[in-house]
C-alpha positions in Angstrom: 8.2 29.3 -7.2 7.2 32.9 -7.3 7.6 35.1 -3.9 5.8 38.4 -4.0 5.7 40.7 -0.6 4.6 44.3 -1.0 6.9 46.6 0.2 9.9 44.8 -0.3 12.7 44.5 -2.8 12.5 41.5 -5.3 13.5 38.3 -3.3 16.5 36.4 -4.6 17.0 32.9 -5.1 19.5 30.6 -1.9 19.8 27.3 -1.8 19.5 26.1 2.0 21.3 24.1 4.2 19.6 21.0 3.1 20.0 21.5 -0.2 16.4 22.8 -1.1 15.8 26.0 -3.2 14.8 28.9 -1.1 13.3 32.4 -2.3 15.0 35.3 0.1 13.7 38.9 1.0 14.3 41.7 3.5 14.3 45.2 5.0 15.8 47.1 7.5 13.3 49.5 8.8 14.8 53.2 9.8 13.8 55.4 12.9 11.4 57.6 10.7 9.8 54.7 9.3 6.2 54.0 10.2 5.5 51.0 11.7 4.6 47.6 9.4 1.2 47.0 10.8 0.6 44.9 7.8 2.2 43.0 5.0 0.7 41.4 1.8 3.0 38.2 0.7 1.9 36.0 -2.1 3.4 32.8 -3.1 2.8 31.1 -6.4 3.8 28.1 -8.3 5.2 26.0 -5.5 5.8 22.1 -6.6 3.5 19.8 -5.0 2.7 16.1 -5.6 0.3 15.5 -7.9 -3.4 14.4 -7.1 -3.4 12.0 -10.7 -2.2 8.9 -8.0 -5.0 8.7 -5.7 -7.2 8.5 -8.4 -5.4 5.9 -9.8 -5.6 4.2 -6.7 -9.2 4.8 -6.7 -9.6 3.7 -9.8 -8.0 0.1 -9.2 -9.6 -0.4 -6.5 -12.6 0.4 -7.6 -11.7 -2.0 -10.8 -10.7 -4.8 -8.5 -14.6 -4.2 -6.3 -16.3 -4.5 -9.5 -14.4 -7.3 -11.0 -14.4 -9.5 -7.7 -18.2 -8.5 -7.5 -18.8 -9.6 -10.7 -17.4 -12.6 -10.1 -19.2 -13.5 -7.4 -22.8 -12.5 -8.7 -25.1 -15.0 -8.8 -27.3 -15.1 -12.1 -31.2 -16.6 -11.8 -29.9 -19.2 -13.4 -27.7 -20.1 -10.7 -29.8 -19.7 -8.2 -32.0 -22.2 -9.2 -29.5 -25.0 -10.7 -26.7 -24.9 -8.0 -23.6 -24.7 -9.9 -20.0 -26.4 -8.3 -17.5 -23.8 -8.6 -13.7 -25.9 -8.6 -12.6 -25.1 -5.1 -9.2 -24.2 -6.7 -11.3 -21.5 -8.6 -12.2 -20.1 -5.0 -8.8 -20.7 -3.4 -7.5 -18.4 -6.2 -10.3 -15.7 -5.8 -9.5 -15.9 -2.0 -5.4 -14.8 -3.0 -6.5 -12.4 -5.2 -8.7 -11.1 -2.4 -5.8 -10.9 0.4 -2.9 -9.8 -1.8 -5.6 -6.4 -2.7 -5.2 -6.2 1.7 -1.9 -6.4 1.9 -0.9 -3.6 -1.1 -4.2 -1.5 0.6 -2.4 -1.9 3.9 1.0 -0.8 2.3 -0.2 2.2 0.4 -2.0 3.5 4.1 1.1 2.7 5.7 2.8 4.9 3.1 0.1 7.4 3.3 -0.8 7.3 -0.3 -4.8 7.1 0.4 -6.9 9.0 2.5 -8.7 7.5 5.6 -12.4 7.9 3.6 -10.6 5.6 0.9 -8.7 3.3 2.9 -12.0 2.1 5.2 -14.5 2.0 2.2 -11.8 -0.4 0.1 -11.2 -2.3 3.1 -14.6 -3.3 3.8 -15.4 -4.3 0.1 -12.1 -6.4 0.2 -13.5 -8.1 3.8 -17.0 -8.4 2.3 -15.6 -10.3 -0.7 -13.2 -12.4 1.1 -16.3 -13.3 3.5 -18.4 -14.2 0.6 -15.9 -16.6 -0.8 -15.7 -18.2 2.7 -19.7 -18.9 2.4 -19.3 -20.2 -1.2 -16.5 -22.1 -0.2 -18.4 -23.7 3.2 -21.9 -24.1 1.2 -20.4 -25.5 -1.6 
């Protein structure tokens, strides 16, 4: 971290009560002084988490759509000999399908995906589970 404020001696490093490390300045200002109508403080370098794991959150998810959707394409081949798909085939799509919802729901609970993310995932994830319902029922 880097703590800049014009007017003011170089800050110094603490460490604070909770154990986190803390950047410290100050002045006294004397009778003659002019009054502080304005102070320019820049900070620099502070640690943040990194935005590399919601993409890779995106990314899976997006990985799972697209595999789950290719799964469930339909050909023009199929559409016009009806192919059976082995119901334990489907069963197995349909876990696949719900254990995606349940680590989606975990990572909102946790906060690790945005709102935007979280609904559009969702709804592929539904759509998909609702599709395997129809191939199940027509099949």
């Amino acid at each position: 971290m880097v703590l800049s404020a014009e007017g003011f001696p170089d800050p110094e490093p603490m460490q604070g009560q909770d154990g986190s490390r803390l950047l410290v300045t100050g002045r006294r200002l004397a009778r003659g002084d002019g009054t502080l109508e304005s102070i320019e403080i820049t900070l620099d370098n502070l640690p943040v988490p990194s935005a590399g794991r919601w993409y890779a959150v995106a990314i899976a998810c997006a990985l799972s759509a697209l595999g789950l959707g290719a799964a469930l394409r339909k050909d023009t081949s199929e559409k016009k000999s009806r192919r059976s798909v082995d119901p334990a085939d489907v069963k197995q799509a349909e876990d696949l399908v719900l254990d995606e919802l349940v680590a989606l729901e975990k990572l909102r609970r946790e906060e690790r995906l945005g709102p935007r993310t979280y609904e559009e995932t969702r709804i592929e994830l539904l759509d998909a589970l609702t599709r395997l319902e129809l191939h199940r029922t027509s099949g």
